[in-house]
C-alpha positions in Angstrom: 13.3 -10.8 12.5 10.4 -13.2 11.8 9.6 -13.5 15.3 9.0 -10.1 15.8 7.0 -9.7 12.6 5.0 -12.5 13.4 4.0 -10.3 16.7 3.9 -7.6 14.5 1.1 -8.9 12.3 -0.4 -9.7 15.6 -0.8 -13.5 14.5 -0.1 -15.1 17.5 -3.8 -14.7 18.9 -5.0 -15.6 15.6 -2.7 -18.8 15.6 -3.7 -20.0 19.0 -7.1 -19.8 18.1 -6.5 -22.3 15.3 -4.9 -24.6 17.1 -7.3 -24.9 20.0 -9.9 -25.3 17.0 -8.5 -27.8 16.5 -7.4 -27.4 13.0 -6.7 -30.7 10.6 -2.8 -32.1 10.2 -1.5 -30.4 6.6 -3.6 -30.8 3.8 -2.0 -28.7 1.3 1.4 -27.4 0.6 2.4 -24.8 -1.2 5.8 -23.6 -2.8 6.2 -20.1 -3.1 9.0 -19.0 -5.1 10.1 -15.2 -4.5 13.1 -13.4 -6.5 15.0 -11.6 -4.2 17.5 -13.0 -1.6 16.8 -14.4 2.0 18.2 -11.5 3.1 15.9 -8.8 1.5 13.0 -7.4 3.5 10.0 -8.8 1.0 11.8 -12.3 1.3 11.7 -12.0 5.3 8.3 -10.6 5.3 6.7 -13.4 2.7 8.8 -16.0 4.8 6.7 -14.3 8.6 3.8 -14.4 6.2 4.0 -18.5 5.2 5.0 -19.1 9.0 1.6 -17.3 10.4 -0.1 -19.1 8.1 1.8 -22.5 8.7 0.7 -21.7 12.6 -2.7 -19.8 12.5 -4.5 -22.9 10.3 -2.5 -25.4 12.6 -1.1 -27.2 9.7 -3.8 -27.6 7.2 -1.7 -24.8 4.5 1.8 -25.2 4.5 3.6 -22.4 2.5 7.2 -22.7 1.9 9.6 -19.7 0.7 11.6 -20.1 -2.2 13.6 -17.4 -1.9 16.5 -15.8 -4.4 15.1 -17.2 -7.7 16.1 -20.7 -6.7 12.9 -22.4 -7.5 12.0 -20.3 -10.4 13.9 -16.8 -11.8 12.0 -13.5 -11.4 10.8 -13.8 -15.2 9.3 -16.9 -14.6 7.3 -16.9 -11.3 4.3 -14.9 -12.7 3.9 -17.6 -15.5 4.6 -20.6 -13.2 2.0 -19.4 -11.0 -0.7 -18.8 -13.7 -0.1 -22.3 -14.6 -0.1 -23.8 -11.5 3.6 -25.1 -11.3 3.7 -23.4 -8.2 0.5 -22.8 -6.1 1.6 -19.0 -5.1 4.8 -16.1 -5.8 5.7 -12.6 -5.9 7.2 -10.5 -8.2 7.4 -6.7 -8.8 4.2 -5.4 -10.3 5.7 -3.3 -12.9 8.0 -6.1 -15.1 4.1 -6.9 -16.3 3.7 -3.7 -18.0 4.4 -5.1 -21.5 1.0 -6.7 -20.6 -1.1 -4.5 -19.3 -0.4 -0.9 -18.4 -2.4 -0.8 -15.3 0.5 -3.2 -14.2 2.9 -0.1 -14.4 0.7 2.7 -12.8 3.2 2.4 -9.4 6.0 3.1 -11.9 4.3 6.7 -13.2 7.4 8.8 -12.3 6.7 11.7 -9.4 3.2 10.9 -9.3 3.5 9.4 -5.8 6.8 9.8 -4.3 6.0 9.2 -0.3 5.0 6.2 1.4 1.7 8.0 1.9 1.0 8.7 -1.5 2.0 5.5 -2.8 -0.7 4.2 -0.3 -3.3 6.0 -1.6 -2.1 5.6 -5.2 -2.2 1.9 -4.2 -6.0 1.8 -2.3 -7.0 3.5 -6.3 -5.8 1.2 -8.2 -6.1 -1.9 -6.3 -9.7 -2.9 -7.4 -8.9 -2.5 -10.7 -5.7 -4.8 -10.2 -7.6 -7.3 -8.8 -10.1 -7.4 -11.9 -7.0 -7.7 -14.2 -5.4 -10.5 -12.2 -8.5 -12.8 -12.1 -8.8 -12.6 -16.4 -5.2 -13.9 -16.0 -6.5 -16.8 -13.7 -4.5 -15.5 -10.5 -5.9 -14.1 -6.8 -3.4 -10.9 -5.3 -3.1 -11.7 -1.6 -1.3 -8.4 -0.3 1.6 -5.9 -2.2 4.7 -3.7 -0.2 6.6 -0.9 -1.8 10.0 -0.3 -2.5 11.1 2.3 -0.1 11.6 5.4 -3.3 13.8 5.2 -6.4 17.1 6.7 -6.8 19.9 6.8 -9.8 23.1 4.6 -9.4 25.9 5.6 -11.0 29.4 4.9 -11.7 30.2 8.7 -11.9 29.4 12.5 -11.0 26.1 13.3 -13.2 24.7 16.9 -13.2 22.3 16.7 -16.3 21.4 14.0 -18.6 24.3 14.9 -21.1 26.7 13.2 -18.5 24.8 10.5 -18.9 24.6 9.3 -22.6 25.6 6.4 -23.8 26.0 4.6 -20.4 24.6 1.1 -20.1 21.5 1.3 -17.5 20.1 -1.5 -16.3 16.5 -1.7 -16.7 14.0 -3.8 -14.6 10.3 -2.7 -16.4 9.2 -0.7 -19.0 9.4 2.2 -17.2 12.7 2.1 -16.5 13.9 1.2 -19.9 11.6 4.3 -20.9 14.0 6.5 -18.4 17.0 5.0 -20.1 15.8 5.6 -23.5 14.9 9.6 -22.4 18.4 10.5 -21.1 20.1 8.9 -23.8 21.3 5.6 -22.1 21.4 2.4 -23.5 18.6 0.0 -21.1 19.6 -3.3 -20.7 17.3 -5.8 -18.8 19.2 -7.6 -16.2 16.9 -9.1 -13.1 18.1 -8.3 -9.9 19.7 -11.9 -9.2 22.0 -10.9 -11.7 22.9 -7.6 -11.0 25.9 -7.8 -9.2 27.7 -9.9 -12.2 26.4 -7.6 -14.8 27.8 -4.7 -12.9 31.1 -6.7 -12.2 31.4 -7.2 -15.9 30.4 -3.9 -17.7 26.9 -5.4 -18.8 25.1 -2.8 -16.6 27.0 0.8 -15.7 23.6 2.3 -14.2 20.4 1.5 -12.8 17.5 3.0 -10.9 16.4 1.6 -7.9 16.1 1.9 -3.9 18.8 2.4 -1.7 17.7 -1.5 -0.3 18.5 -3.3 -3.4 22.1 -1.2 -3.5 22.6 -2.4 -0.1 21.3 -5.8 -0.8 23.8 -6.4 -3.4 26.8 -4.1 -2.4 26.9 -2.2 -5.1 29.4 0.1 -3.6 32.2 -2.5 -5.1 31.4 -0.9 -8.4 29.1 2.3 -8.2 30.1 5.6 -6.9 27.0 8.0 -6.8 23.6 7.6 -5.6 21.6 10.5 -6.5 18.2 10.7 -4.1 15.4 12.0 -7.0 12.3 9.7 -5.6 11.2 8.6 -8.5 8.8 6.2 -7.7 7.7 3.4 -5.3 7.2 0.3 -7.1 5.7 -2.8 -5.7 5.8 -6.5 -5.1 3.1 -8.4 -4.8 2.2 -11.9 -3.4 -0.7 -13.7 -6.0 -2.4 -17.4 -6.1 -3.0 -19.3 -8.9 -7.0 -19.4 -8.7 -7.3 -23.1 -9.0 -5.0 -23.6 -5.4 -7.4 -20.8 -4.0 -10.2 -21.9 -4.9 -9.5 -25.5 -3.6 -9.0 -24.2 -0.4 -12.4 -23.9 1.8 -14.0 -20.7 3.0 -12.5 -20.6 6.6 -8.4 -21.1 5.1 -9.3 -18.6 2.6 -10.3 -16.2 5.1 -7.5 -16.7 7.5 -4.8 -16.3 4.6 -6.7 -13.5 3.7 -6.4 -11.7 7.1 -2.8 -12.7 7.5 -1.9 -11.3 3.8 -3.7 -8.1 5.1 -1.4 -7.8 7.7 1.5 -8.5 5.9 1.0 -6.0 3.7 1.0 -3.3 6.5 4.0 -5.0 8.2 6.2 -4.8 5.0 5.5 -1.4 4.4 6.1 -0.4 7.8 9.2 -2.1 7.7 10.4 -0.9 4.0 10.2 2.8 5.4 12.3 2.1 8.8 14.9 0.7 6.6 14.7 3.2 3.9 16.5 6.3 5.4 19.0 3.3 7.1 19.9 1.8 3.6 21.2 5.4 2.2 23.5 5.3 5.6 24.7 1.9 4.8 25.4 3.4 1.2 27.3 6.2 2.2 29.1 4.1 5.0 30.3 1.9 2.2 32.3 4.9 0.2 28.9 6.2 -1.3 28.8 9.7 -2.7 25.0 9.8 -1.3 23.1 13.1 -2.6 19.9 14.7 -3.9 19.8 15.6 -7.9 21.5 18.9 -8.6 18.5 21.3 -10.1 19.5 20.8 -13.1 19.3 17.2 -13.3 16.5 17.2 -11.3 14.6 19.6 -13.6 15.5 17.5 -16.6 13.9 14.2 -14.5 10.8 16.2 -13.9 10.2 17.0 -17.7 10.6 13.0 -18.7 8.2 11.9 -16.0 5.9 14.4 -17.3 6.2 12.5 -21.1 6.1 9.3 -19.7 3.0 10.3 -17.4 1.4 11.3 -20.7 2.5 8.3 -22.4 1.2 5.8 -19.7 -1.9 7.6 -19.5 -2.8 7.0 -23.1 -2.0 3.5 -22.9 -3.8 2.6 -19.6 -7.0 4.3 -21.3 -10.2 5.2 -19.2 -9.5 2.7 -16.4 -6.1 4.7 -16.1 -7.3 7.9 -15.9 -9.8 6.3 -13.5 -7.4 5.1 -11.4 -5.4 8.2 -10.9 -8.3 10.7 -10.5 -9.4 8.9 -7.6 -6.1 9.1 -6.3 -5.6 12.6 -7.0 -9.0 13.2 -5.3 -8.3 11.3 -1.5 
């Protein structure tokens, strides 16, 4: 799979060129850790990303994948980064909500619900992101969506009624928000953990894509997946600033380029796989299905409170942010 990203991203031109620079023997090194398993698509594509540029600065940055939460859980990596116990990491935009509210403005339910729109929604709010990043002593290399959010459960669920009470996994604010809305009880479980919270009655529910149900075969303990498209929330790759800024201007550039790349090859790659997850779902004993109208309905009118109540909190630069979306 790397191999053909890496061809993908087009890097082998870009790494050849490097070497017949002849580019310096490493000079830096940096650990990466990433939450989700090997397996998942963000790992493989932050794993093609390190390798290009391993190859395309012939050595002199050596970027090495910690995938899975191994060298640091997906609570920590944000915090390890911005300290500079490890030089660069991803993690899902939204769990930094609780900081910022611009953090959560991919999470806004039903205000983009396509790969398109979530591009555009993503080209709005990226300068803005940036900005927000830097005052928190990190660089953002490149993001890739979540192919679109759908309800887990263990049960049939035709309105929100059928859902009180249950235990719902929650992931970011947002999602604890949704919980709170149709009467569930949000628990925050990261997605390492999933699989034993589900396993032991911890977590009954959650909303996510059809790649993290496949990812952690949920189908052992879930019955229903209900396709509503909530949202496509991102991860994103960032760099402490110090590790940036050490490197010089040609590195930076070439990282930069590759990270630009990245970012189209993940998405590409997260909407091929997002029709094939739901198969893989409903292979596995999955009752895979839209939301009736009713519970669909019901879904609408809390993204439309939580719109307003995200709005308020992310202030003028929210409202900035999603005019100019609503305006491309």
């Amino acid at each position: 799979m790397k191999a053909t990203m890496l061809k993908t991203l087009g890097v082998s031109a870009i790494a050849t060129a490097a070497v017949f620079a002849g580019a310096p023997a490493a000079a830096e090194k940096w650990d990466m850790p990433m939450a989700y398993s090997d397996s998942n698509f963000h790992t493989q594509n932050g794993k093609a990303f390190a390798e290009a540029v391993n190859v395309a600065t012939g050595g002199k940055l050596e970027i090495v994948v910690h995938g899975g939460g191994s060298l640091f859980k997906g609570n920590e990596i944000k915090r390890a980064v911005q300290t500079g116990q490890a030089p660069a990491g991803e993690r899902l935009l939204s769990a930094h909500q609780n900081e910022s509210a611009i953090f959560g403005v991919d999470s806004i339910p039903f205000l983009a619900t396509s790969f398109e729109a979530s591009d555009k929604l993503w080209q709005a709010a990226r300068p803005t992101i940036e900005k927000t990043l830097a005052e928190q002593n990190l660089v953002l290399l490149y993001a890739v969506p979540w192919p679109p959010q759908g309800l887990y459960f263990n049960k049939e669920v035709n309105s929100t009624a059928d859902s009180k009470g249950v235990k719902f996994r929650a992931y970011n604010a947002a999602t604890a928000r949704v919980a709170e809305l149709m009467g569930m009880l949000p628990v925050q479980i990261e997605a390492a953990e999933l699989v034993q919270a589900l396993a032991t009655g911890v977590a009954e529910a959650f909303v996510s894509s059809g790649s993290t149900g496949y990812d952690r075969k949920v189908w052992e303990h879930l019955s229903h997946f209900y396709e509503v498209n909530a949202w496509l929330p991102r991860n994103y790759v960032f760099v402490n600033k110090q590790a940036w800024d050490a490197l010089d201007a040609d590195t930076q550039n070439i990282v930069k380029g590759i990270a630009m790349l990245a970012e189209r090859a993940g998405t590409t790659k997260s909407q091929q796989l997002s029709g094939w997850y739901l198969a893989q779902l409903a292979a596995n004993g999955m009752k895979v299905q839209p939301a009736g109208d009713q519970l669909r309905g019901e879904l609408e009118a809390i993204g439309a409170t939580m719109s307003g109540e995200w709005m308020e909190a992310a202030g003028d630069e929210g409202k900035a942010i999603v005019d100019a979306y609503k305006a491309m």
